[in-house]
C-alpha positions as CSV (number, residue, x, y, z in Angstrom):
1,X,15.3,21.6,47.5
2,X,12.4,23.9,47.2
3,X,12.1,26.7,44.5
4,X,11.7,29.1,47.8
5,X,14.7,27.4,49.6
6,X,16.7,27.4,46.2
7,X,16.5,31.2,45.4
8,X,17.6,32.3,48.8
9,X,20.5,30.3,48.7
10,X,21.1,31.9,45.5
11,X,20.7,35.2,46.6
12,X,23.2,34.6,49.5
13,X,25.5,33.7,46.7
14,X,25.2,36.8,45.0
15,X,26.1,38.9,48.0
16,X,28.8,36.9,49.2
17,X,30.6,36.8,45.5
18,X,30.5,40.6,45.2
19,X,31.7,41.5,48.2
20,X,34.8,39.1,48.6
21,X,35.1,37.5,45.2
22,X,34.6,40.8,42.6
23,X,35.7,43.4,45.7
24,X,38.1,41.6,47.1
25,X,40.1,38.9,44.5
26,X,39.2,40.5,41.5
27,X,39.9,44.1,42.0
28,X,42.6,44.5,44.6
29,X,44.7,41.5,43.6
30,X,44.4,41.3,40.0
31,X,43.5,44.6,38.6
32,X,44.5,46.5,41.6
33,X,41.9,49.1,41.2
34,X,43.2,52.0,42.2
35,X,41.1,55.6,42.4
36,X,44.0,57.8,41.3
37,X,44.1,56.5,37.8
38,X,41.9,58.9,35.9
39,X,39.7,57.1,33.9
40,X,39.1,58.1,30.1
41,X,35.2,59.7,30.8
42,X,37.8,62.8,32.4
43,X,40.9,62.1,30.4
44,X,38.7,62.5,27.3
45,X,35.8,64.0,28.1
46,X,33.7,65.4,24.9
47,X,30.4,65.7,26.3
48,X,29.3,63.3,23.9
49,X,30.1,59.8,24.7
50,X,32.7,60.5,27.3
51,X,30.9,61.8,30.3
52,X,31.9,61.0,33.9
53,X,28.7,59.8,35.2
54,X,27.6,58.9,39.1
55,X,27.9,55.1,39.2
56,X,23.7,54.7,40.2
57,X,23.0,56.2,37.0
58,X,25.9,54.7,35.1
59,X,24.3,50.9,36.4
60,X,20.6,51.4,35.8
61,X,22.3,52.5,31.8
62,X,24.7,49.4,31.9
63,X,22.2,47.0,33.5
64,X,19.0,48.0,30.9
65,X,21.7,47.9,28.0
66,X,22.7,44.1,28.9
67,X,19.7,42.8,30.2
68,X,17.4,42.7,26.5
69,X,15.8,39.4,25.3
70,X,18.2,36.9,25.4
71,X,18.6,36.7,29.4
72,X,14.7,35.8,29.3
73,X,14.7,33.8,26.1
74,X,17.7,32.0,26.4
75,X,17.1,30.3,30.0
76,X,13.4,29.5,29.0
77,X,14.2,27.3,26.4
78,X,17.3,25.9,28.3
79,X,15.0,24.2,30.9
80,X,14.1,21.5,28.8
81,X,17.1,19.7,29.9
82,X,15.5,20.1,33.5
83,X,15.5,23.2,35.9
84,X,18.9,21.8,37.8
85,X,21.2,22.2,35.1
86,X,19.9,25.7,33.7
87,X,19.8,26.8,37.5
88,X,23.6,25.8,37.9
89,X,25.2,27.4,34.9
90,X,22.8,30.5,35.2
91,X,24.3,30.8,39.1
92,X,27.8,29.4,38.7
93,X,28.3,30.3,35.0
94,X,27.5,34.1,35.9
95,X,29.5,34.0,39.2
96,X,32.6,32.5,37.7
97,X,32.8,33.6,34.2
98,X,30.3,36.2,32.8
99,X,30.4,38.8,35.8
100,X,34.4,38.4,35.8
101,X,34.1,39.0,31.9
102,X,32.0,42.1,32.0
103,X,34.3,43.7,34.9
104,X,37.1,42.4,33.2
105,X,36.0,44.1,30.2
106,X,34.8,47.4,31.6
107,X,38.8,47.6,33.2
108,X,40.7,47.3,30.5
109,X,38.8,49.4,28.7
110,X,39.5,51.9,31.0
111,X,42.9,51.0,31.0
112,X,42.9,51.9,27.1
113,X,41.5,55.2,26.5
114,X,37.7,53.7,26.3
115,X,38.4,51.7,23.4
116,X,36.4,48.7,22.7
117,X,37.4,45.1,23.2
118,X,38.7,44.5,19.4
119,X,41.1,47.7,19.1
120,X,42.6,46.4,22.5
121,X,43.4,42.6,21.1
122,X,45.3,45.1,18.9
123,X,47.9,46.4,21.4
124,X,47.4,43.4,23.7
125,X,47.5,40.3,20.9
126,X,48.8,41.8,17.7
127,X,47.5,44.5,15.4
128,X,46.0,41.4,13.1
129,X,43.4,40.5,15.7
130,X,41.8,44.2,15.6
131,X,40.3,43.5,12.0
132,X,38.9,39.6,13.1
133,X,37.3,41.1,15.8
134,X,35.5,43.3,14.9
135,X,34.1,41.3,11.7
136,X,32.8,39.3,14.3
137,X,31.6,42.6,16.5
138,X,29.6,43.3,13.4
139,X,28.1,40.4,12.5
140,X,27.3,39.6,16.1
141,X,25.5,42.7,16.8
142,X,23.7,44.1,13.5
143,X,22.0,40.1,13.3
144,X,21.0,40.5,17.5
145,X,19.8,43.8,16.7
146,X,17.8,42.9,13.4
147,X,15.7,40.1,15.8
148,X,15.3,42.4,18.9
149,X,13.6,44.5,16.4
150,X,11.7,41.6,15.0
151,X,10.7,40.9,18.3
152,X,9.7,44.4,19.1
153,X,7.3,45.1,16.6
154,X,6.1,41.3,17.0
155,X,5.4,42.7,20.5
156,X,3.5,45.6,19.3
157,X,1.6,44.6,16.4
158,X,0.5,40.9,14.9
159,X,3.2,40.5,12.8
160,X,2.5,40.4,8.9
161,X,5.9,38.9,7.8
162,X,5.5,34.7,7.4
163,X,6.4,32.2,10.0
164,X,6.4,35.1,12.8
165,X,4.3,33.7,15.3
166,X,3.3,36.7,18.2
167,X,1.2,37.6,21.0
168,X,0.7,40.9,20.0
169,X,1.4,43.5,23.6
170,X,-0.2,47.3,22.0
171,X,-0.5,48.6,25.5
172,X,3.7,48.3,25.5
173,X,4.0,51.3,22.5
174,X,2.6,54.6,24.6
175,X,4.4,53.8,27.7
176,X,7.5,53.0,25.2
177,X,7.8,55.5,23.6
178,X,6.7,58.4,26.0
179,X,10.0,57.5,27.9
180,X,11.9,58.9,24.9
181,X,10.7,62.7,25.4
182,X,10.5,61.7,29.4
183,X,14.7,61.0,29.6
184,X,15.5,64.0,26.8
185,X,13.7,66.5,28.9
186,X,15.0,65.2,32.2
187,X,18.8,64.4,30.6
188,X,18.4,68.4,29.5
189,X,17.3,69.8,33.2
190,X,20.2,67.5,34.8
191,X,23.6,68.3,32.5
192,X,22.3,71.6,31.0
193,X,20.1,73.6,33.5
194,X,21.7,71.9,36.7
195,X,18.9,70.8,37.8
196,X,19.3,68.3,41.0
197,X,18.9,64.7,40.2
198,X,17.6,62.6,41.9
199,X,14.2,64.4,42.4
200,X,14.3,64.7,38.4
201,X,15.0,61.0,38.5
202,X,11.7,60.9,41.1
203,X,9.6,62.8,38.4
204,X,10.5,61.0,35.4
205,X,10.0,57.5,37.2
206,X,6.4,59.0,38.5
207,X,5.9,60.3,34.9
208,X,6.9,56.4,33.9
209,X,4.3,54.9,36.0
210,X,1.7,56.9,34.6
211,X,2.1,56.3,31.3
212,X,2.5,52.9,31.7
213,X,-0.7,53.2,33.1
214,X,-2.5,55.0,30.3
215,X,-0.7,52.5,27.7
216,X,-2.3,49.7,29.5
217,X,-6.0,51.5,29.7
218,X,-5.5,52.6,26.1
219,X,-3.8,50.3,23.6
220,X,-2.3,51.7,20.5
221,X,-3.8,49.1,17.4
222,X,-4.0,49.7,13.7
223,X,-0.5,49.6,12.7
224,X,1.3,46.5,11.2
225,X,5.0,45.0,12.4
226,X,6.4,46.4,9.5
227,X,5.4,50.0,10.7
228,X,7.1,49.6,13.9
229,X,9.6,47.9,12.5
230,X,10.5,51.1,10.5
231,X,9.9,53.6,13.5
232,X,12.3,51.5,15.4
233,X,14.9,51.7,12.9
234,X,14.5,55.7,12.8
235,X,14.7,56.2,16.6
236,X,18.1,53.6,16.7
237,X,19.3,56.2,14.1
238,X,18.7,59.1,16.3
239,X,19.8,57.5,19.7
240,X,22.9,56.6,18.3
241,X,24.1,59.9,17.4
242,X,22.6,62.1,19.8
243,X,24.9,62.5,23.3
244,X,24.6,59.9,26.0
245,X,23.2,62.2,28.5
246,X,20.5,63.5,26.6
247,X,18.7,60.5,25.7
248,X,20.8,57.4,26.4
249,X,21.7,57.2,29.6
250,X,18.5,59.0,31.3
251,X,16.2,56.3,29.4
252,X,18.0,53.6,30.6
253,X,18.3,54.4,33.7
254,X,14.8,55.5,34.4
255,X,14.0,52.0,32.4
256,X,15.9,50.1,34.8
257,X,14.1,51.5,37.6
258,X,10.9,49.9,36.3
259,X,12.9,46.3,36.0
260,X,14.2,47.0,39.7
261,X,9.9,47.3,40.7
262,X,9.2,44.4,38.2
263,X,11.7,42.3,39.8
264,X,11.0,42.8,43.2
265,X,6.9,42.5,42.0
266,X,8.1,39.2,40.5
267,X,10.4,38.0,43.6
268,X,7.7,39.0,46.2
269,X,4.7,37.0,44.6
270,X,7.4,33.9,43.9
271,X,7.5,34.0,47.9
272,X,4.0,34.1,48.5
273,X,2.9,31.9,45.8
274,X,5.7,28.9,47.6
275,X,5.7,27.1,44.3
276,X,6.5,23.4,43.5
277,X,8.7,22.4,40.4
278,X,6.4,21.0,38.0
279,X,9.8,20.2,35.5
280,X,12.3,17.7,36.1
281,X,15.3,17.9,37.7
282,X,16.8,17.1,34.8
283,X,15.5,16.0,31.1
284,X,19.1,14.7,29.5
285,X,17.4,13.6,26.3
286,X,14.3,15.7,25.1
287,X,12.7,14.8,21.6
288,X,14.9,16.3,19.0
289,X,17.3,19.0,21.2
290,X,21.4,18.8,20.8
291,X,23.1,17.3,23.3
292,X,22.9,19.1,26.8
293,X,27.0,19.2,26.9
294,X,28.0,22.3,25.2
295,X,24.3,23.5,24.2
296,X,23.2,23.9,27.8
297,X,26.2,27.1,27.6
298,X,25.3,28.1,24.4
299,X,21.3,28.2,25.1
300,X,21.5,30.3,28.1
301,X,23.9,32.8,26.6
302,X,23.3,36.2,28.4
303,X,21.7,34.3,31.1
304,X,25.6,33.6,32.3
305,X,27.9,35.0,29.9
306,X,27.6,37.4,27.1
307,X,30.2,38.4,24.2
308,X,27.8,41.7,24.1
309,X,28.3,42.4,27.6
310,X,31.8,43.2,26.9
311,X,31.4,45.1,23.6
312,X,28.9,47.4,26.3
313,X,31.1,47.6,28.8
314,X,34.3,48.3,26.4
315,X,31.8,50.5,23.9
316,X,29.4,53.0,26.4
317,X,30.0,52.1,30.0
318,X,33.7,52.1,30.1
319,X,33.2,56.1,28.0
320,X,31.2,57.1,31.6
321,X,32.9,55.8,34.7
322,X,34.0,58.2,37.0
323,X,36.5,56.3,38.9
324,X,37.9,53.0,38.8
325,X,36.4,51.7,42.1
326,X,33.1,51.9,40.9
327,X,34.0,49.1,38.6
328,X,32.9,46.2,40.5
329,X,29.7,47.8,41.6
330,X,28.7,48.4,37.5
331,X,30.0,45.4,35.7
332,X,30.0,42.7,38.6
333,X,26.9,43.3,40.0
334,X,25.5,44.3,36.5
335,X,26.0,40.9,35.4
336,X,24.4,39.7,38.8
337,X,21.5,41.4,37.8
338,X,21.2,39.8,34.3
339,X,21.5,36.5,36.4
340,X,18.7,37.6,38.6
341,X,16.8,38.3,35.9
342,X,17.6,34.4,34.1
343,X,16.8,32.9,37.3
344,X,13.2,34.1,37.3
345,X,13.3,33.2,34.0
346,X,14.1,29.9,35.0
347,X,11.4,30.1,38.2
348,X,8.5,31.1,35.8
349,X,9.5,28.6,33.1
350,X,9.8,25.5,35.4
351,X,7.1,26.8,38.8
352,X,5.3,29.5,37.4
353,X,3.8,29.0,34.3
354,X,2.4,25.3,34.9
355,X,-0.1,23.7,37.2
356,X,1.6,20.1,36.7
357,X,4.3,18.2,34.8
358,X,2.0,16.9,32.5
359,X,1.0,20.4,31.3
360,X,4.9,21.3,31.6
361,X,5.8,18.2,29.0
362,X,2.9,18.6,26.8
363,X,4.6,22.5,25.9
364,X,8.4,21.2,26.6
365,X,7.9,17.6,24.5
366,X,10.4,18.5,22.2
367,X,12.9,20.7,21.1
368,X,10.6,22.1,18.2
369,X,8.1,23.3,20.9
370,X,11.1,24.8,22.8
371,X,12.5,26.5,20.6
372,X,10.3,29.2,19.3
373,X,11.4,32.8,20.8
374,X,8.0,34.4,20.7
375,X,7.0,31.4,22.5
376,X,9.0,31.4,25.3
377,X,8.5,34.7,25.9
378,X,4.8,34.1,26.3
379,X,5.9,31.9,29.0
380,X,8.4,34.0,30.7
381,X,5.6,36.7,30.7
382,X,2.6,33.9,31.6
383,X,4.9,32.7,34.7
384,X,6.0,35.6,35.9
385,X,2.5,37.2,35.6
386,X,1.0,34.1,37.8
387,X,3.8,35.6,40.4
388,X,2.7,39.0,40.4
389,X,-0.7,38.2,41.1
390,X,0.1,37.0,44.1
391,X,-0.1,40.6,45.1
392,X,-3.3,41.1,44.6
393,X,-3.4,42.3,40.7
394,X,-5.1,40.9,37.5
395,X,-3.4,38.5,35.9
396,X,-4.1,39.8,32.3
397,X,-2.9,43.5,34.0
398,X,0.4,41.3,34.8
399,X,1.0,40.3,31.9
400,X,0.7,43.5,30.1
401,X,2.7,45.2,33.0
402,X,5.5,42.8,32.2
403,X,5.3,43.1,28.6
404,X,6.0,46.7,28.8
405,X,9.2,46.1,30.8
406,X,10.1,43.3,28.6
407,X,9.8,45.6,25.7
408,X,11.4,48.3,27.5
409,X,14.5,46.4,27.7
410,X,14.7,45.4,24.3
411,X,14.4,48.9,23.2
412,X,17.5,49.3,25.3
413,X,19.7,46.7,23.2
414,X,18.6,48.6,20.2
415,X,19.5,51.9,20.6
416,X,22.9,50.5,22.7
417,X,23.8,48.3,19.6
418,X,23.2,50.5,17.9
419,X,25.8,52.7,19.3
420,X,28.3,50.6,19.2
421,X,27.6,49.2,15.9
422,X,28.8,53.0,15.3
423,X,31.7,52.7,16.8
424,X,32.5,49.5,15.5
425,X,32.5,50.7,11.8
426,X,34.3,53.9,13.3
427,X,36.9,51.2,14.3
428,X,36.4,49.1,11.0
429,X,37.1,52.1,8.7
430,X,40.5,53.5,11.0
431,X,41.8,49.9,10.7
432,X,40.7,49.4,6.7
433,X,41.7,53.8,6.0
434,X,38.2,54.2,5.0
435,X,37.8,58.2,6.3
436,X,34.0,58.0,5.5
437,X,33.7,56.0,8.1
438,X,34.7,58.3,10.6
439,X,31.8,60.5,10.5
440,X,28.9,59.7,13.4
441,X,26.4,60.0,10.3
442,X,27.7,58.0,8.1
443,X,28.5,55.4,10.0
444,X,25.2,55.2,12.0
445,X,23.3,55.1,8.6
446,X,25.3,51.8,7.3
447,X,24.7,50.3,11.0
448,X,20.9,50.9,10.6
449,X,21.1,49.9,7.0
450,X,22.7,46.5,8.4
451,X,20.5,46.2,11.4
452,X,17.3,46.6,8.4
453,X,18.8,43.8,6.3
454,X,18.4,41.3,8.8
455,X,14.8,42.6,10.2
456,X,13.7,42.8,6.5
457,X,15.4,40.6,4.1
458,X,14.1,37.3,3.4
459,X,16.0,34.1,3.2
460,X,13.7,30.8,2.6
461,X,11.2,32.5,3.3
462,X,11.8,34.1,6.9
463,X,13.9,37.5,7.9
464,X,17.7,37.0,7.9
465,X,17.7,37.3,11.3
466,X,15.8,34.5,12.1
467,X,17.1,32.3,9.4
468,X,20.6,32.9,11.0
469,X,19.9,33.0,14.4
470,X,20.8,29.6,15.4
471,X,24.1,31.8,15.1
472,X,23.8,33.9,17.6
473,X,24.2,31.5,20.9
474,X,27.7,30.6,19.3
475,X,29.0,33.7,18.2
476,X,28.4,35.7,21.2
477,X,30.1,33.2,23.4
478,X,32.6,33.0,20.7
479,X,33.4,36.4,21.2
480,X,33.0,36.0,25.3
481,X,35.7,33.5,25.1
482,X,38.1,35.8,23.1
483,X,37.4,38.7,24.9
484,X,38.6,36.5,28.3
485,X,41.3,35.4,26.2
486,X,42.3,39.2,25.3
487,X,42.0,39.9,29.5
488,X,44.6,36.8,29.8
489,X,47.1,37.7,27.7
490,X,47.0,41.1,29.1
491,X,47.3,40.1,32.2
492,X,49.8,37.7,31.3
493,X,52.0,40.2,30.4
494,X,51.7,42.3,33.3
495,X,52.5,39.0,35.0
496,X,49.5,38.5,37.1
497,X,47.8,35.6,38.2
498,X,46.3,34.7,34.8
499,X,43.7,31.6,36.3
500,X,40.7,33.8,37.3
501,X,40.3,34.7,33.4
502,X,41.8,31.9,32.1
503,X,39.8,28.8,33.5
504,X,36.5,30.6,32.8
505,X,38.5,31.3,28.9
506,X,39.1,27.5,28.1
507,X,35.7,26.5,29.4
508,X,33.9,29.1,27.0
509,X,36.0,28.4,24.3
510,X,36.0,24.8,24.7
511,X,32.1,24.5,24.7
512,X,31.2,26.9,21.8
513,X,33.9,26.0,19.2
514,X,32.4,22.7,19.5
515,X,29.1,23.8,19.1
516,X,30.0,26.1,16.4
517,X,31.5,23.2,14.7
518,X,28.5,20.5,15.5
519,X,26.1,23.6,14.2
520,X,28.0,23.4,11.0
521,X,27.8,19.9,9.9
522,X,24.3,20.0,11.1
523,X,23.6,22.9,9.0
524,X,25.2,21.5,5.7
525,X,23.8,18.0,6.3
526,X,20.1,19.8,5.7
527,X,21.2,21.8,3.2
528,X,21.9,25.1,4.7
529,X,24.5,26.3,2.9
530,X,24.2,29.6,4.0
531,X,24.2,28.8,8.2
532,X,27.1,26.9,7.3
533,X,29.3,29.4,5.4
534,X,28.7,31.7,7.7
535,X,29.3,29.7,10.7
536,X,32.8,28.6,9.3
537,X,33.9,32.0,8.6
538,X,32.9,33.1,12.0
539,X,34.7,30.1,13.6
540,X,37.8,30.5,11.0
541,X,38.3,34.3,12.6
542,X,37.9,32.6,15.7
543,X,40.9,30.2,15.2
544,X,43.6,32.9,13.6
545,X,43.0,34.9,17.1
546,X,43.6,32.2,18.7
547,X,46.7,31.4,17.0
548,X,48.0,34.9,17.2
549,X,47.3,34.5,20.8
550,X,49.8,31.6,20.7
551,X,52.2,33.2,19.2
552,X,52.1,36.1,21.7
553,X,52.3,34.0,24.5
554,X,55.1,32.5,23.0
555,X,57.3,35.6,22.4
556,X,56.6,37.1,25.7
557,X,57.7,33.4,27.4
558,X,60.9,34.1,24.8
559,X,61.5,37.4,25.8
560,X,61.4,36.3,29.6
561,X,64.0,33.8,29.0
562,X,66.1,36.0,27.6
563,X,66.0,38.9,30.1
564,X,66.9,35.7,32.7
565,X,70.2,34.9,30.6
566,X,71.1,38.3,30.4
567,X,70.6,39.2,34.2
């Protein structure tokens, strides 16, 4: 099957899930949305972080907070094991189990006064789980934060840490950081001078454009990775304390409405170009890569299913929905979008970038090669670039256009995580009786502090984050898989159909405890002690939810019985 032929069937596949899989199934049978529940964003509105928002702004926030990196990264690297099996998990594996785990998320969150996915295993599992959650929330997010950052200023600036390679994007920093003031002023006109918005919306994204434009005419040089790595850091702080709708949500949205143009820039020049796959089909056995079965799941990672995707529809999104129909619309088809975005990903990395399989292998000829992150990227941006041409634009002007949105969107991780790395020590210090902890200041500075520590400190010889990143892939669906689990038992309890959560549960689970526990004797057998210790920590908190899982499901089965005798 063509590339052209394949992504139409794919697209069909996205309309037809939505509408009778996530509308249908998922929301009238097993959640049973229902409008007259009021949702927390009213129940506890604060004008802070709960805010009832219209569900088109709500998604573009969402849709730029999930869609960072990783969905671009993590299917680039994937297709060394060929483009058929990275197409089929980014497709299936979103369809079936990471679009039913965001929605799932973003319901019961709303079904428990907005609180995030690790204070619910508290009243759904048992009041032990809240604590092993969200050690692993923390970790998860402060070390995915600490790289995006990496990243960032890698994207801005040569870096000058060691062992950082980076194409160095300066025309992404006006554009990037003119869209702060753009979404304050516009988030100020909206919620505090009621002005209407969508022509506000119209003037920002025109106000967007143009600076993108200036930042590509006029690149900003002569600062080093560490300087932006610093500014980042201080504008994190500040988005993560100041109310959603002043900064937050406008930039996000307005942001997603440049990935909406890239996208359909990127789709239409795939069309026109009609490429040929220049990768195989499928490459079971590349020089030096892990075995394809689990690591093809735990490669791909956002690109199908995403423990972070929960902790942002649990932590933000779940704080603005106005109503519980507009559910499927934000996390369903949110997660639809992240797949949209891994397929291209996919497209460039395997018909894009490359004029022939020879020129494909000699940059895929082992896993070394493949595994680099700034790397990758280049090739995401190269391939999608060669698309966008298509249309008639320069394909260094591509390149830099894309850049900017692939920036953009990272920027949007970071001052989400860090958000809910806020609320997560919130969390850690209600559960621990640490009051300290309860203040927005405090706890923002020790998230930032903990984001810094893995941007800046140095373990044999390279940042924290990317000596422990091998970690990531494993721990996010770690915490995918227990955040299904969390929707099963809950659901189990109400006694409804349990399989839709379940199946997709055991199959994350299943593939990423193995990995976790390959990654670990891997890790010890070249000496790093460090990977290792942490990885079995990680997977030990993973195990004990597990078994308090077990033990629930055991009592409630008890209780059943029992209510049976006594009727």
């Amino acid at each position: 099957m063509s590339p052209v032929v394949m992504t139409i069937t794919v697209l069909c596949l996205y309309l037809v899930f939505f509408h009778f899989y996530a509308k249908g199934i998922l929301s009238k049978k097993i959640f049973e949305l229902n409008d007259d529940n009021i949702t927390p964003a009213h129940s506890m509105q604060d004008g802070v972080d709960y805010v009832p928002s219209n569900k088109y702004i709500l998604f573009g926030h969402h849709y730029a907070s999930i869609a960072g990196l990783a969905p671009m990264l993590g299917p680039a690297i994937a297709v060394i094991w060929g483009w058929v099996p990275a197409l089929c998990w980014v497709v299936f594996g979103t369809l079936l189990v990471g679009a039913v785990h965001d929605f799932s998320a973003l319901v019961l969150s709303i079904r428990h006064k907005g609180q995030s996915v690790g204070s619910i295993a508290r009243d759904v599992i048992s009041p032990r789980t809240r604590l092993l959650f969200l050690l692993v929330i923390f970790f998860l997010v402060a070390l995915a934060m600490g790289v995006f950052v990496l990243v960032i200023s890698g994207l801005f600036a040569a870096p000058d840490v060691a062992n950082i390679p980076a194409t160095a994007h300066p025309e992404a920093v006006f554009p990037t950081y003119s869209l702060m003031l753009i979404a304050m002023v516009i988030g100020f006109l909206v919620y505090k001078k009621n002005f209407p918005l969508w022509p506000m919306i119209a003037v920002g994204f025109v106000l967007m454009l143009v600076t993108t434009s200036i930042g590509l005419e006029m690149p900003i040089t002569g600062f080093t990775a560490s300087d932006w790595t610093w500014s980042l850091l201080v504008y994190a702080f500040i988005a993560s304390i100041l109310p959603v709708w002043l900064l937050l949500q406008p930039r996000d949205f307005l942001n997603s409405l440049l990935l909406y143009l890239a996208l359909f820039m990127m789709l239409a020049g795939f069309f026109l170009l009609s490429p040929d796959w220049v990768a195989p089909a499928v490459n079971p056995n590349p020089v030096g890569a892990p075995p394809l079965m689990p690591f093809l799941f735990i490669v791909i990672a956002c690109g199908a299913v995403s423990g972070f995707h929960g902790l942002v529809a649990s932590g933000t999104t779940s704080k603005q929905l106005n109503k519980e129909s507009d559910a499927p619309f934000v996390g369903y088809v949110g997660m639809i979008g992240e797949s949209l975005l891994a397929l291209l990903a996919v497209l460039a990395t395997t018909a894009g970038a490359f004029s022939s399989r020879a020129e494909w292998e000699s940059f895929y000829g082992s896993w070394e090669k493949a595994a680099g992150l700034h790397q990758k990227l280049g090739v995401f941006i190269q391939g999608n670039a060669n698309f966008i041409h298509q249309l008639g634009i320069p394909v260094d002007y591509a390149a830099a256009f894309i850049s900017v949105v692939v920036v953009g969107f990272a920027m949007t991780s970071v001052d989400t995580g860090a958000r809910l790395l806020r609320f997560n020590l919130e969390e850690i210090g209600e559960t621990i009786h640490v009051k300290a902890l309860g203040n927005r200041y405090v706890a923002t500075t020790l998230a930032i502090a903990a984001i810094g520590f893995f941007a800046f400190f140095t373990m044999d010889g390279k940042p924290a984050g990317l000596f422990l990143w091998t970690l990531f892939g494993t721990t996010n669906q770690i915490l995918a898989g227990l955040t299904l689990l969390t929707v099963t038992i809950y659901l189990y309890r109400k006694k409804k159909p349990i399989l839709y959560t379940m199946l997709p549960m055991l199959l994350v689970l299943g593939a990423t405890i193995s990995g976790m526990v390959m990654g670990i004797f891997k890790a010890v057998g070249n000496g790093q002690w460090t990977v290792a210790a942490v990885g079995a920590a990680i997977f030990m908190l993973a195990f004990w939810v597990l078994v308090e899982a077990l033990l629930v499901v055991k009592q409630v089965r008890d209780d059943r019985k029992l209510d049976q005798t006594t009727t």
